[in-house]
TORROKOL-973542 format. One record per atom (N, C-alpha, C): x, y, z. Coordinates in Angstrom, 2 decimals, always signed. Layout:
N
R    east   north      up
R       X       Y       Z
...
***
This chain:
261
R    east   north      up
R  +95.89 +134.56 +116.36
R  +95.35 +133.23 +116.70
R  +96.50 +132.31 +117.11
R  +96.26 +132.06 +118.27
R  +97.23 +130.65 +119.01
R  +96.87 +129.42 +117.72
R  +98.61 +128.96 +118.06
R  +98.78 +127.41 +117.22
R  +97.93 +126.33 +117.68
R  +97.22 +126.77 +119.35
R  +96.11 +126.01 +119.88
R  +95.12 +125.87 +119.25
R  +94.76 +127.39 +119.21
R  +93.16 +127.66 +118.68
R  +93.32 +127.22 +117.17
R  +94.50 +127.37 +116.12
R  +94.16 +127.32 +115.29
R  +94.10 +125.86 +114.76
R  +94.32 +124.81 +115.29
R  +94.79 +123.20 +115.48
R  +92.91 +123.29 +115.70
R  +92.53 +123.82 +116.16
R  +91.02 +123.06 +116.62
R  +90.37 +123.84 +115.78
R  +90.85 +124.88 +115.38
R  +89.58 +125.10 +114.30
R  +89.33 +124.13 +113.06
R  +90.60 +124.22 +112.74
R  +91.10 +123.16 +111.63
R  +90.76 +121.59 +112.24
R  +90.29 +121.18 +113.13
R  +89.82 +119.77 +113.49
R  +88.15 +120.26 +113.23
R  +87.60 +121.02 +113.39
R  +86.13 +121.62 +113.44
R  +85.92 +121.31 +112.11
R  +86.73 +122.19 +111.20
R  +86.47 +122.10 +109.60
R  +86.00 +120.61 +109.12
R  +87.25 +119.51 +109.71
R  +87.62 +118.63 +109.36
R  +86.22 +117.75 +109.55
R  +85.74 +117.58 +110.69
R  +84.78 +117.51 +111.09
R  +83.14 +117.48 +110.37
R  +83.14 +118.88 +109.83
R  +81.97 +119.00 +108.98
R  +82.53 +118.38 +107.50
R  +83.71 +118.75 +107.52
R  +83.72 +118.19 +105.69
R  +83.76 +116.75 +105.61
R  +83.52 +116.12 +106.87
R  +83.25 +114.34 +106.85
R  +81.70 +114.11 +106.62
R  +81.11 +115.29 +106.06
R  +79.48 +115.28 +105.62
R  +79.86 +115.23 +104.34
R  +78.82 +114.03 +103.35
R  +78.79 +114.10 +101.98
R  +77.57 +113.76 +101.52
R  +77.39 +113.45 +100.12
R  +76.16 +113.42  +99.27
R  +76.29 +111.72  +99.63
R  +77.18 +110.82  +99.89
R  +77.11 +109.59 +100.37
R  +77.17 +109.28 +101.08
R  +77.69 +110.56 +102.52
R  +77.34 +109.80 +103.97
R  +76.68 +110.90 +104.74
R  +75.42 +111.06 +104.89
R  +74.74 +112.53 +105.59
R  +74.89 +112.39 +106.77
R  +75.08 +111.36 +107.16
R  +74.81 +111.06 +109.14
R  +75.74 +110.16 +109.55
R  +76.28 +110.91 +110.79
R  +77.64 +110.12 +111.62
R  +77.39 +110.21 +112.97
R  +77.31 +109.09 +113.63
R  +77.12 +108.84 +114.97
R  +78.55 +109.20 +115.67
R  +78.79 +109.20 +116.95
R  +79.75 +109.86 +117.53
R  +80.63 +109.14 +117.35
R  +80.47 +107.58 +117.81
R  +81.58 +106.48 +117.29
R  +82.08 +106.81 +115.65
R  +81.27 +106.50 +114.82
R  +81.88 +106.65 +114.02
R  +82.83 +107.74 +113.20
R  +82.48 +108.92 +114.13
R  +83.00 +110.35 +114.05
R  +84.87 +109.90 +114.61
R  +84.27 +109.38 +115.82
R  +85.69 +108.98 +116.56
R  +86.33 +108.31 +115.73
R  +86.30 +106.93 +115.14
R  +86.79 +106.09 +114.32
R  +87.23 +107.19 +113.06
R  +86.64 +107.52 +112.49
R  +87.18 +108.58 +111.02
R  +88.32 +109.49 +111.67
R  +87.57 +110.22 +112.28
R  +88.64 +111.19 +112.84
R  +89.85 +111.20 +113.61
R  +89.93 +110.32 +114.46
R  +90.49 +110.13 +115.61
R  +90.60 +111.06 +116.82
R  +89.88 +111.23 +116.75
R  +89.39 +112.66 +118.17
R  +88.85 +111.67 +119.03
R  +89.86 +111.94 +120.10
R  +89.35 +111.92 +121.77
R  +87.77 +111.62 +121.66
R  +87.49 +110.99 +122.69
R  +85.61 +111.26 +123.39
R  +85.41 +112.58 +124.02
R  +86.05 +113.01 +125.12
R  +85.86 +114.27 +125.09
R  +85.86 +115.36 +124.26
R  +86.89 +115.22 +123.13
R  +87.10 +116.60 +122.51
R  +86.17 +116.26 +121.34
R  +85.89 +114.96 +120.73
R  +84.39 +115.09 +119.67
R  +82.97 +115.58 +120.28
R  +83.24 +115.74 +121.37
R  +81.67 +115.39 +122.35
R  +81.78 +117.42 +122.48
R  +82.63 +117.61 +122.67
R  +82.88 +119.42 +122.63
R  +82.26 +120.09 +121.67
R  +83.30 +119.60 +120.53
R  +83.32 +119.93 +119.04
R  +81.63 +120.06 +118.45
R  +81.00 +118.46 +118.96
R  +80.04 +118.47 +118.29
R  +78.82 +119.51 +119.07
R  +78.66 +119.47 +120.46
R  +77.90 +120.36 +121.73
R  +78.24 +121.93 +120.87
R  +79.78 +122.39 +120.35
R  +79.65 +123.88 +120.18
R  +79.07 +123.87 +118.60
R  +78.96 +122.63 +117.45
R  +78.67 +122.62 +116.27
R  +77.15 +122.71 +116.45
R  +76.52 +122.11 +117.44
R  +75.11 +121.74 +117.18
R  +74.33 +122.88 +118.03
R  +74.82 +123.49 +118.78
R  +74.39 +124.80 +119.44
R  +74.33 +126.41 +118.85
R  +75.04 +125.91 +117.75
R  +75.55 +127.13 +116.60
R  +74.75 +126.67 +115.08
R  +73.80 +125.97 +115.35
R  +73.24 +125.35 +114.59
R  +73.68 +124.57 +113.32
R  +75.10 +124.19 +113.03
R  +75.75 +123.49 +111.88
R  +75.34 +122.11 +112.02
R  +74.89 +121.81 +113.28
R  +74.74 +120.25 +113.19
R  +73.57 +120.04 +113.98
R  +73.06 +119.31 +113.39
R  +71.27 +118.35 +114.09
R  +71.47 +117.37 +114.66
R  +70.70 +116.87 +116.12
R  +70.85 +115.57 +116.31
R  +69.65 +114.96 +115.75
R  +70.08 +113.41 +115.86
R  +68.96 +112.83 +114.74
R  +68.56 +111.67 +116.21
R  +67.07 +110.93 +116.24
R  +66.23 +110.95 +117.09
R  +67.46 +109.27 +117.37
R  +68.17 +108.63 +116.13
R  +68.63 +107.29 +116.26
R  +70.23 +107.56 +117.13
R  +70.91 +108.90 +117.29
R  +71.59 +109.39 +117.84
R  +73.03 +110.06 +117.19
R  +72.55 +110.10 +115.90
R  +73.40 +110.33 +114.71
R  +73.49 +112.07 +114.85
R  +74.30 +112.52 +113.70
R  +74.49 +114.02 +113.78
R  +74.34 +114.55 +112.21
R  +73.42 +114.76 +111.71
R  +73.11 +115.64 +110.04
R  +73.55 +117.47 +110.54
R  +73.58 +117.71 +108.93
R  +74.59 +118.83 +108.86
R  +72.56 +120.18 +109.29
R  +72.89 +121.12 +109.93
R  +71.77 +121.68 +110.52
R  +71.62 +123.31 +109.56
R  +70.52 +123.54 +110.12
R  +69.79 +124.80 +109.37
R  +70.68 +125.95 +109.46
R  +72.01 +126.12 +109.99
R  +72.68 +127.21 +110.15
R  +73.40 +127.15 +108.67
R  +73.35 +126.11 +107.81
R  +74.08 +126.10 +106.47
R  +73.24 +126.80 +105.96
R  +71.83 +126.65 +105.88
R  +70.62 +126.89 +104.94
R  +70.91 +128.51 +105.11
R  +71.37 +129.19 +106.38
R  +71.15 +130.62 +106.53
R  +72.20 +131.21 +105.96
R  +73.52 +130.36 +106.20
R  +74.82 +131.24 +105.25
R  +74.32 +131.13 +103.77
R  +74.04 +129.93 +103.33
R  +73.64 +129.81 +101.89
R  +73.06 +131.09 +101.24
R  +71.78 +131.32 +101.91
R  +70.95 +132.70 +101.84
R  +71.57 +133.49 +101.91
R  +72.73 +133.69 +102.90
R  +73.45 +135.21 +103.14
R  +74.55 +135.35 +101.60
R  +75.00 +134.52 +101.24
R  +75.70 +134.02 +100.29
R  +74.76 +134.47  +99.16
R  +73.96 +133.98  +98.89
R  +73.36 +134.56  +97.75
R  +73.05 +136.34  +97.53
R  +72.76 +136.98  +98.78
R  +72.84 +138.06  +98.95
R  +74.05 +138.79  +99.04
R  +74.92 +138.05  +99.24
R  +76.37 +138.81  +98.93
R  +77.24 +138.65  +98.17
R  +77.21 +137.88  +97.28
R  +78.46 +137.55  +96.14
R  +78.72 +138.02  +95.54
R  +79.41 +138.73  +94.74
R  +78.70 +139.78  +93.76
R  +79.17 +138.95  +92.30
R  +79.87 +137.89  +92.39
R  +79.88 +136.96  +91.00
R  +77.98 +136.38  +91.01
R  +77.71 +136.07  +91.94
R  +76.30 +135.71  +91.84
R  +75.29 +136.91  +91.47
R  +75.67 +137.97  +91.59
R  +74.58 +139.08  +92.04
R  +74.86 +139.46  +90.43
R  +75.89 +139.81  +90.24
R  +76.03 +140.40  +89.15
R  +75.73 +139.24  +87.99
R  +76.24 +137.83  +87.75
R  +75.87 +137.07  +86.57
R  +74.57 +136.66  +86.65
R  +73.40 +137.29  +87.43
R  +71.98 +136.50  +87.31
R  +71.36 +136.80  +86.01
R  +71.54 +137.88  +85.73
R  +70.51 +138.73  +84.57
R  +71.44 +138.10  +83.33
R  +72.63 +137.55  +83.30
R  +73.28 +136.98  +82.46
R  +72.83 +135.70  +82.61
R  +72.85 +134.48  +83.54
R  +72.03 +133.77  +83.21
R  +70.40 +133.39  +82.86
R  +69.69 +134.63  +82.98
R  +68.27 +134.06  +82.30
R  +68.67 +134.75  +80.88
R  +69.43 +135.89  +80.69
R  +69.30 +136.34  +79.62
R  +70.08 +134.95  +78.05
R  +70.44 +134.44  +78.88
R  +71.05 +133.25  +77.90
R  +70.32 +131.84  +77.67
R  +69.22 +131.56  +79.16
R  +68.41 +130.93  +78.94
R  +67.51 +131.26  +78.08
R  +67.27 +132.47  +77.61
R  +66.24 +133.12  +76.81
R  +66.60 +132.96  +75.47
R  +67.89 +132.87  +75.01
R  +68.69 +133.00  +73.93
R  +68.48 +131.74  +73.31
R  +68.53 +130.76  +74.48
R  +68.51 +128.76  +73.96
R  +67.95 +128.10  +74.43
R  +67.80 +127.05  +74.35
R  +67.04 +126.18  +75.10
R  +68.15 +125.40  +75.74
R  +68.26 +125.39  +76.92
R  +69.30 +125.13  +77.57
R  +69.54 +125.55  +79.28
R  +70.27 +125.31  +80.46
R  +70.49 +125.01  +81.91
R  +71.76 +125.81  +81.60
R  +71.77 +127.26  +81.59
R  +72.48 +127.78  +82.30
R  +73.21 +128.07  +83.58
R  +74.25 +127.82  +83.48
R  +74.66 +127.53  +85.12
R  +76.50 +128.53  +84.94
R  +76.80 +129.30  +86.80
R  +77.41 +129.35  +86.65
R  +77.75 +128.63  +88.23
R  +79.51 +128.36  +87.70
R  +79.73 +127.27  +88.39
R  +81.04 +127.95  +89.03
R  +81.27 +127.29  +90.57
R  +82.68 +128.40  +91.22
R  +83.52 +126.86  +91.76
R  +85.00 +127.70  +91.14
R  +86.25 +126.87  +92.03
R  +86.71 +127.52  +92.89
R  +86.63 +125.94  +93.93
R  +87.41 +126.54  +95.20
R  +88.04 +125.30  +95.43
R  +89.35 +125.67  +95.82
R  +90.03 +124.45  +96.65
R  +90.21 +123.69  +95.17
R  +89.90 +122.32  +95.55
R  +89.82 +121.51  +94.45
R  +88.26 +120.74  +93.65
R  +87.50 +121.68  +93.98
R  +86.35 +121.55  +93.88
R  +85.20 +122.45  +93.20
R  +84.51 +122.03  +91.77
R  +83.67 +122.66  +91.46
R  +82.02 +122.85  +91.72
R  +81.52 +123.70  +92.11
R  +80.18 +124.14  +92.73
R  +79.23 +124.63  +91.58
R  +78.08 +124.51  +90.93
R  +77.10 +125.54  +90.82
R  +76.54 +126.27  +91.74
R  +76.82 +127.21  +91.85
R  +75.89 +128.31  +92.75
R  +75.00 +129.11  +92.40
R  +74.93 +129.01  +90.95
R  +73.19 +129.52  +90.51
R  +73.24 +129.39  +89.18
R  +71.73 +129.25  +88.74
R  +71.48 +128.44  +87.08
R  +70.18 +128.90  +86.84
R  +70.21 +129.07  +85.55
R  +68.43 +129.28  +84.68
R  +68.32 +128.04  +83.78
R  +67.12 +127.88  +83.83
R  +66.34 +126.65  +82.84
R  +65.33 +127.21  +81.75
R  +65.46 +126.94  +80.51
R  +64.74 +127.22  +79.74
R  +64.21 +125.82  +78.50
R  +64.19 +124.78  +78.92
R  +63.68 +123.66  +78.51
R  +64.07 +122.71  +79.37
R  +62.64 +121.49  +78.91
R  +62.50 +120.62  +79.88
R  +63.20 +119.68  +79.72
R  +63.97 +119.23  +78.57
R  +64.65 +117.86  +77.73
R  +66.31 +118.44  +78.38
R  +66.44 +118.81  +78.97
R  +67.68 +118.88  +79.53
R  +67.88 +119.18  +81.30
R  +67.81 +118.09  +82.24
R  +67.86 +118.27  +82.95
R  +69.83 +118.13  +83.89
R  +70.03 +119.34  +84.44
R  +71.22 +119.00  +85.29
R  +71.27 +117.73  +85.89
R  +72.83 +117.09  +85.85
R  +72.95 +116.03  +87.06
R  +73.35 +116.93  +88.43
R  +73.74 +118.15  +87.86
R  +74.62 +118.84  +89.11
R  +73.65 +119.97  +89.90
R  +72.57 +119.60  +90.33
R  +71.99 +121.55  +90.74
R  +72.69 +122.32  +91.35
R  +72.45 +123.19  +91.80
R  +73.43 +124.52  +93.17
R  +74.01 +123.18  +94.03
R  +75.08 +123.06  +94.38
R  +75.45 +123.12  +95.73
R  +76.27 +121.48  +95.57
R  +75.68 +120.81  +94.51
R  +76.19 +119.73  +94.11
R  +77.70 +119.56  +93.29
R  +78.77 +118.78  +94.17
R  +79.96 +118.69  +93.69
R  +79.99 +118.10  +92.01
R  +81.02 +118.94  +91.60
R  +80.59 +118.74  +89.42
R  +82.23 +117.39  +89.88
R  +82.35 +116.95  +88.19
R  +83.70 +116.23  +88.33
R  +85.36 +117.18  +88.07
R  +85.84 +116.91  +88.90
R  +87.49 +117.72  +88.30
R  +87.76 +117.54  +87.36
R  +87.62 +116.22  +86.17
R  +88.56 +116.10  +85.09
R  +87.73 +115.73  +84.25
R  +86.15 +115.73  +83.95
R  +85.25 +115.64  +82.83
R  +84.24 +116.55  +82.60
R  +84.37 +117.20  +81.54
R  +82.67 +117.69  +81.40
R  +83.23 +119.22  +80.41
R  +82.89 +120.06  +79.73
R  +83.50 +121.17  +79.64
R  +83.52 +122.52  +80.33
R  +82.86 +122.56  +81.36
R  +83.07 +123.11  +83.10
R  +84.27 +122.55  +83.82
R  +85.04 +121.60  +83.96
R  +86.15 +121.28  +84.32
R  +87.43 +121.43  +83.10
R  +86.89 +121.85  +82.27
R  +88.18 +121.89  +81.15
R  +88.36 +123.77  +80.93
R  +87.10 +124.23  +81.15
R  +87.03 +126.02  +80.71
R  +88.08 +126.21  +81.45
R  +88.17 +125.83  +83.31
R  +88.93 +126.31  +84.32
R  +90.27 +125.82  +84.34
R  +90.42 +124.32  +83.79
R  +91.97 +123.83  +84.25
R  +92.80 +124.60  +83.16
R  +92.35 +124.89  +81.74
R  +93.20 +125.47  +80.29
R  +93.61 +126.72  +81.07
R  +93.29 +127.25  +82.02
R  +93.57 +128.51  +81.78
R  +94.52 +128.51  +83.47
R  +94.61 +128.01  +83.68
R  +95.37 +128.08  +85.21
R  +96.89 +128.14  +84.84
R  +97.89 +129.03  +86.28
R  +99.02 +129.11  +85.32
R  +99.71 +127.69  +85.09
R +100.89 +127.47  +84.89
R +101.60 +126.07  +84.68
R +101.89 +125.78  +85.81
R +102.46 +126.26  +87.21
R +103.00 +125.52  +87.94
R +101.52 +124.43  +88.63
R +100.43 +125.23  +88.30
R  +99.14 +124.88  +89.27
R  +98.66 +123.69  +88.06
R  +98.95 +124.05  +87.01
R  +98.16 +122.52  +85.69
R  +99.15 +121.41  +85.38
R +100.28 +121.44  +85.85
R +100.87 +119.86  +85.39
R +100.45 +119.21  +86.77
R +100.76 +119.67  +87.81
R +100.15 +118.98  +88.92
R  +98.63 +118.21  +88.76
R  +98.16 +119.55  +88.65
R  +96.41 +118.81  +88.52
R  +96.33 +117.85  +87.31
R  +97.07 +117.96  +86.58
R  +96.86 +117.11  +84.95
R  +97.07 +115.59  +85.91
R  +98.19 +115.35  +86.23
R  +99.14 +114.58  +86.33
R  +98.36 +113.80  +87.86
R  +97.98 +114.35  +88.52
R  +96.80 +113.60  +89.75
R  +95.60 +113.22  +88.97
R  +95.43 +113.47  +87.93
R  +93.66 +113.59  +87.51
R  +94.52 +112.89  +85.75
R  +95.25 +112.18  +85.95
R  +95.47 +111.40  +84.59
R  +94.24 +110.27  +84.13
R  +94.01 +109.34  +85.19
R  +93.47 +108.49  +84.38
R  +91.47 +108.45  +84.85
R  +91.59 +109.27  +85.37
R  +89.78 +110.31  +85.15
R  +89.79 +110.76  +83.60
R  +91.07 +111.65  +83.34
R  +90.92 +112.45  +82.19
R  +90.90 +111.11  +80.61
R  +92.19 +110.37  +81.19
R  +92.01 +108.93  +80.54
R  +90.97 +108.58  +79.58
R  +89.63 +108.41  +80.67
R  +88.74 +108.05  +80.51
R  +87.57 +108.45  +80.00
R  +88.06 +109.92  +79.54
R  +87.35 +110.86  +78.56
R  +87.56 +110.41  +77.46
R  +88.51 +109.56  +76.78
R  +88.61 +109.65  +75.53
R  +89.21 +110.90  +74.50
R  +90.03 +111.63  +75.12
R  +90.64 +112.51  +74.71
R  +91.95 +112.53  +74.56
R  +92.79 +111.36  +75.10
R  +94.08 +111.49  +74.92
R  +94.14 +109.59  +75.93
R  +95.75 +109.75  +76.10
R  +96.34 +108.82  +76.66
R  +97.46 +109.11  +77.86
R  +98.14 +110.51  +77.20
R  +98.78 +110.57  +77.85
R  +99.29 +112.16  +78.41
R  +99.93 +112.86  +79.35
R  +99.50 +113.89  +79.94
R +100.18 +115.03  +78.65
R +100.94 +114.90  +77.82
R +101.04 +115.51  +76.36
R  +99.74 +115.89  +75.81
R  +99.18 +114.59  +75.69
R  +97.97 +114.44  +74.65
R  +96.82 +115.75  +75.47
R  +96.81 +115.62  +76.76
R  +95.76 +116.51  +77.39
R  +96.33 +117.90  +77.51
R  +97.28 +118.03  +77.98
R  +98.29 +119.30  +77.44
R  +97.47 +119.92  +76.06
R  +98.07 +119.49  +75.18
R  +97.07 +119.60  +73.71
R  +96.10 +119.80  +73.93
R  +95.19 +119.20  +74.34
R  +93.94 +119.42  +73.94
R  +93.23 +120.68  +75.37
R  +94.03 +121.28  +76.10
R  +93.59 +122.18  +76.82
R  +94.33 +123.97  +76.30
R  +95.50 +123.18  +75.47
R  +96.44 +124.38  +74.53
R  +95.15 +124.87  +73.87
R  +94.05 +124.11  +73.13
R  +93.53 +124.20  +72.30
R  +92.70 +125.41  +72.78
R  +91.99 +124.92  +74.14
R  +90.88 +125.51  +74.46
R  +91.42 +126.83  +74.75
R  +92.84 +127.01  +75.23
R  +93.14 +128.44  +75.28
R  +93.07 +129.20  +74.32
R  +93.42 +128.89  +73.07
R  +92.66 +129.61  +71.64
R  +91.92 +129.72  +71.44
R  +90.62 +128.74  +71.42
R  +89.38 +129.38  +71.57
R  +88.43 +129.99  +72.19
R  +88.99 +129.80  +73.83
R  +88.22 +130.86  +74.54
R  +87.16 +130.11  +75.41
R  +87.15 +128.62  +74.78
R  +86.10 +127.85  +75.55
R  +86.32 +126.41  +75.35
R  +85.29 +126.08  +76.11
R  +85.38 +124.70  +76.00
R  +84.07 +123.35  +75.91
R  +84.26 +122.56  +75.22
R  +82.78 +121.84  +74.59
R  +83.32 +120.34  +74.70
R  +82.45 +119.51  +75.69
R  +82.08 +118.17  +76.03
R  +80.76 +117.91  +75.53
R  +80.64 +116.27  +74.66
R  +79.85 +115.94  +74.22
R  +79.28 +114.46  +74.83
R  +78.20 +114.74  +75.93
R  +77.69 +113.83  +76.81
R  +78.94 +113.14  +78.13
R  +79.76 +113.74  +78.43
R  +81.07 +113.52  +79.32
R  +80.36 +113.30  +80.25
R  +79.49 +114.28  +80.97
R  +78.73 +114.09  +82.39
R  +77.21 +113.48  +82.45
R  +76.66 +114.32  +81.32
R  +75.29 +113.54  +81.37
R  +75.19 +113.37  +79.55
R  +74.45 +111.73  +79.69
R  +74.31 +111.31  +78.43
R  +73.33 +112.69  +77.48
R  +74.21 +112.73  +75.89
R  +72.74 +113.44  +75.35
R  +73.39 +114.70  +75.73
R  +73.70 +115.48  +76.25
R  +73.62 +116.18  +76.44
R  +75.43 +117.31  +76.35
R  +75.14 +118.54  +75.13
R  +76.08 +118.78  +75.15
R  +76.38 +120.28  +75.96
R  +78.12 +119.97  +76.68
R  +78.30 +121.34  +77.60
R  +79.34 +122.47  +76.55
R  +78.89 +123.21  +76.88
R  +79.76 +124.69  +76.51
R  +80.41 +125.48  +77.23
R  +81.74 +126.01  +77.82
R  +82.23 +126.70  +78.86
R  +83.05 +127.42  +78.39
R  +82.90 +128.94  +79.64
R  +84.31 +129.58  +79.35
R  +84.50 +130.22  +80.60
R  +85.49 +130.80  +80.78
R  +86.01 +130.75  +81.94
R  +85.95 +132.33  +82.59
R  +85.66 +132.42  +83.76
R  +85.47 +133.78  +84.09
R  +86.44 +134.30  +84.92
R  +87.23 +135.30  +85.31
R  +88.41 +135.40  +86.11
R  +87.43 +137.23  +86.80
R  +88.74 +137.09  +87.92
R  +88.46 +138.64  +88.26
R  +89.65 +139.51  +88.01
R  +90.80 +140.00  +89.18
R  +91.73 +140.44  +88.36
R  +92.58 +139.53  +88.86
R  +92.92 +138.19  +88.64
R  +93.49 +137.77  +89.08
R  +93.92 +137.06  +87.81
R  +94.81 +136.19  +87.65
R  +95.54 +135.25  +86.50
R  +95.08 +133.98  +86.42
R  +94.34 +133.48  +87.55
R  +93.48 +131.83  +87.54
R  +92.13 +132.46  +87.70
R  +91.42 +131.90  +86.80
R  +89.62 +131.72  +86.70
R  +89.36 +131.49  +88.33
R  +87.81 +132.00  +88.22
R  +87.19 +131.77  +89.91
R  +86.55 +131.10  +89.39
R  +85.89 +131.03  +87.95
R  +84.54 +130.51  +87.69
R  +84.55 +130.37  +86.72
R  +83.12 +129.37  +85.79
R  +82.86 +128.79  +84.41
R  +81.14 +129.15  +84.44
R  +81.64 +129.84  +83.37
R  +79.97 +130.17  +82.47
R  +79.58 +129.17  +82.26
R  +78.38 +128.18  +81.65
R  +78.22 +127.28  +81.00
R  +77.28 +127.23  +80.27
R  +77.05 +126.35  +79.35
R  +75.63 +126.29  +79.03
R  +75.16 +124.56  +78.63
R  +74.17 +124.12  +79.14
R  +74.13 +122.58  +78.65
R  +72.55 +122.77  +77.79
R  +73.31 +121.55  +76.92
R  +71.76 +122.06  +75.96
R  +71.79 +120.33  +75.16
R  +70.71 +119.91  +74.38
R  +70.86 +118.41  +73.71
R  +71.88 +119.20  +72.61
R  +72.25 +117.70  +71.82
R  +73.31 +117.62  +71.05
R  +72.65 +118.50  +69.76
R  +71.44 +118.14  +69.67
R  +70.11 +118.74  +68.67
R  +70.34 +119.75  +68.41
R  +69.71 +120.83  +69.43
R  +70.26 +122.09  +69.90
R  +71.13 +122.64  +69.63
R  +72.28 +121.85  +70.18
R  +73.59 +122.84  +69.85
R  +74.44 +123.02  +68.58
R  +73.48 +121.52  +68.05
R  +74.22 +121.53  +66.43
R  +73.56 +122.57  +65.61
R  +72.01 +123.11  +66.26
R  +70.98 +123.82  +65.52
R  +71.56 +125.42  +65.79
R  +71.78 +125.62  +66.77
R  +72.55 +126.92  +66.95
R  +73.80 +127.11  +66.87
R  +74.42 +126.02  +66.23
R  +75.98 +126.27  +66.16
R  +77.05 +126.12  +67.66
R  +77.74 +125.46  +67.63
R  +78.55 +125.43  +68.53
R  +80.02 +126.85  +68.82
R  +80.52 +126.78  +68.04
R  +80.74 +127.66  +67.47
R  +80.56 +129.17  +67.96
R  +79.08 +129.52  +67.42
R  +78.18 +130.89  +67.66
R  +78.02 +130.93  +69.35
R  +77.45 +129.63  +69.99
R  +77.34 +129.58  +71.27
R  +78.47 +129.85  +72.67
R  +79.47 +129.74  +71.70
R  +80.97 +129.91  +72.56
R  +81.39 +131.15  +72.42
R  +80.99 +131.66  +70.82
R  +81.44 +133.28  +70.75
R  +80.49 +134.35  +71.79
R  +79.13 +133.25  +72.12
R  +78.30 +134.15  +73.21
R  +79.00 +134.35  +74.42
R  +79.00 +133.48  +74.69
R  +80.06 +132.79  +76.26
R  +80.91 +133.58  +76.33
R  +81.73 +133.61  +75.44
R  +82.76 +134.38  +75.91
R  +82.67 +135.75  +76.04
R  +82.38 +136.24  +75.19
R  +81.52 +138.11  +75.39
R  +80.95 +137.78  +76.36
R  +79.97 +136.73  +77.30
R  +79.21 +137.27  +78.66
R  +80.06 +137.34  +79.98
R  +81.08 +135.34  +79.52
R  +82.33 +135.74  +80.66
R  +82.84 +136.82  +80.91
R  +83.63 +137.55  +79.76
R  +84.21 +138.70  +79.68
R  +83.82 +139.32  +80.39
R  +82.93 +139.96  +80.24
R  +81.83 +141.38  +80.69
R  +81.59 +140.98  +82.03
R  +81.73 +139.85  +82.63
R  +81.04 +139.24  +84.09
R  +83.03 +139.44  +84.92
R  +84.16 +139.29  +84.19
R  +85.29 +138.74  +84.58
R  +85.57 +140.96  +84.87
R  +85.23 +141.38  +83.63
R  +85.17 +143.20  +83.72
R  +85.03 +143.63  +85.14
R  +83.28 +143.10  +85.16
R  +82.91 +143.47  +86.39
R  +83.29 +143.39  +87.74
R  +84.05 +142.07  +87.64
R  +84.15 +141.60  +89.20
R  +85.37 +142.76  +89.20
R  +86.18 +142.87  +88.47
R  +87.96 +143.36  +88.20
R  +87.93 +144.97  +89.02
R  +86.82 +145.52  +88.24
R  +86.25 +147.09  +88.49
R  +85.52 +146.90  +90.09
R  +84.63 +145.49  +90.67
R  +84.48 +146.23  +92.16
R  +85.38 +145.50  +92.71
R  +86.16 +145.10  +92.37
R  +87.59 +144.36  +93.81
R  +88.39 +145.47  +93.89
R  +88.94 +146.54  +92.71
R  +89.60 +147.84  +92.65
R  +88.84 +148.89  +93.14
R  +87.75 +148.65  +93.07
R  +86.90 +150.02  +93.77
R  +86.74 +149.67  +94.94
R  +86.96 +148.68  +95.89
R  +87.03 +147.81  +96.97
R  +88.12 +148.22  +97.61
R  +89.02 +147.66  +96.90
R  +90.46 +148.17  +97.54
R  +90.41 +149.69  +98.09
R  +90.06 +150.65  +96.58
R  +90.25 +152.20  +97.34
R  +89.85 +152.62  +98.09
R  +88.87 +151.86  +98.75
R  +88.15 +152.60  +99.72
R  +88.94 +152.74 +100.91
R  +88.37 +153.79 +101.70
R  +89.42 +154.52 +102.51
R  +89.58 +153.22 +103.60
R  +89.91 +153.02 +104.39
R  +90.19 +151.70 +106.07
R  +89.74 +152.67 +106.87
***
């Protein structure tokens, strides 16, 4: 790939990731203004985005993100094999509690649910599939940062200080140090109403063979609940299912590899 081609793919990206849960629709001007792309080369960009179906025009002359997401999504679900393989692990845990099983994937700097079971109604997600979680609150953002190596967690600590601040867990990037040392001993990690009121999270962290987590088990359940089943007992689950889910991925990325080219 030319330093050409690869300059415009990387403006393309740039492009769609100016779609959010707070701004769904961007008229061309305002595409221009954010971006700073030429009239011609947004007017390209958007003609090869909206012909490939990533982008819709809208009747006021705006541009929403189009049905070609809805089809990777689908293909995505059919191919993951962290998804394929943890499904029967998440109903089997919804079955276990009353509680919104979810497992949740990092990428970049960003956490995703990409698939979840429900087994009571008194606990509803703020986050469903596809909805950005927070970096520095909740115990889905704490399963994944405890376990990352050091050069990758003083950074993130130290950008994400006064988010974490505001947990009430410390003051200062020592104090959170500590309290993520912690979670590496136990294997998991437990927020009490951090993201949604009422409601307490449980996490642990799932890896493949790699040394940083891809992903967080979770489980959200009321405070009721989790005091009724033990917190405790609920994390020793977690972690035996991570495990067995972190096994799996380890055994087909190596059976992946051998295969002949």
């Amino acid at each position: 790939m030319t330093m050409e081609s690869r300059n415009s793919l990387e403006r393309v990206i740039a492009l769609l990731d100016v779609f959010s849960e707070e701004r769904l629709e961007w008229t061309p001007d305002e595409l221009m203004a954010e971006l700073g792309y030429s009239r011609p080369t947004l007017y390209r960009y958007l003609k090869t985005l909206k012909d490939a179906g990533f982008l819709t025009s809208t009747p006021s002359g705006g541009f929403t993100l189009g049905p070609r997401v809805v089809e990777l999504d689908f293909l995505m679900r059919k191919s993951d094999t962290l998804v394929l393989h943890a499904r029967q692990h998440l109903d089997a845990l919804a079955e276990a509690y009353p509680c919104n099983s979810l497992l949740v994937r990092w990428y970049g700097n960003k956490l995703l649910c990409v698939a979840s079971a429900c087994s009571t109604s008194e606990v509803q997600t703020s986050y469903p599939r596809g909805r950005p979680m927070p970096l520095a609150r909740g115990a889905i953002s704490r399963s994944i940062i405890a376990f990352l190596p050091r050069r990758k967690l003083l950074p993130f600590v130290e950008d994400n200080l006064e988010e974490f601040r505001a947990t009430g867990l410390g003051d200062t990037r020592d104090d959170f140090l500590d309290v993520l040392r912690q979670i590496r001993r136990t294997g998991y990690a437990v927020a009490y109403g951090e993201v949604t009121p009422g409601v307490t999270g449980i996490a642990a962290p799932i890896f493949d063979n790699s040394t940083s987590p891809i992903a967080s088990l979770c489980l959200t359940m009321s405070q009721e609940a989790a005091s009724r089943f033990g917190v405790g007992r609920i994390g020793s689950a977690l972690i035996k299912t991570a495990n067995g889910i972190s096994e799996h991925l380890a055994r087909h990325r190596n059976q992946t590899a051998e295969l002949p080219s």
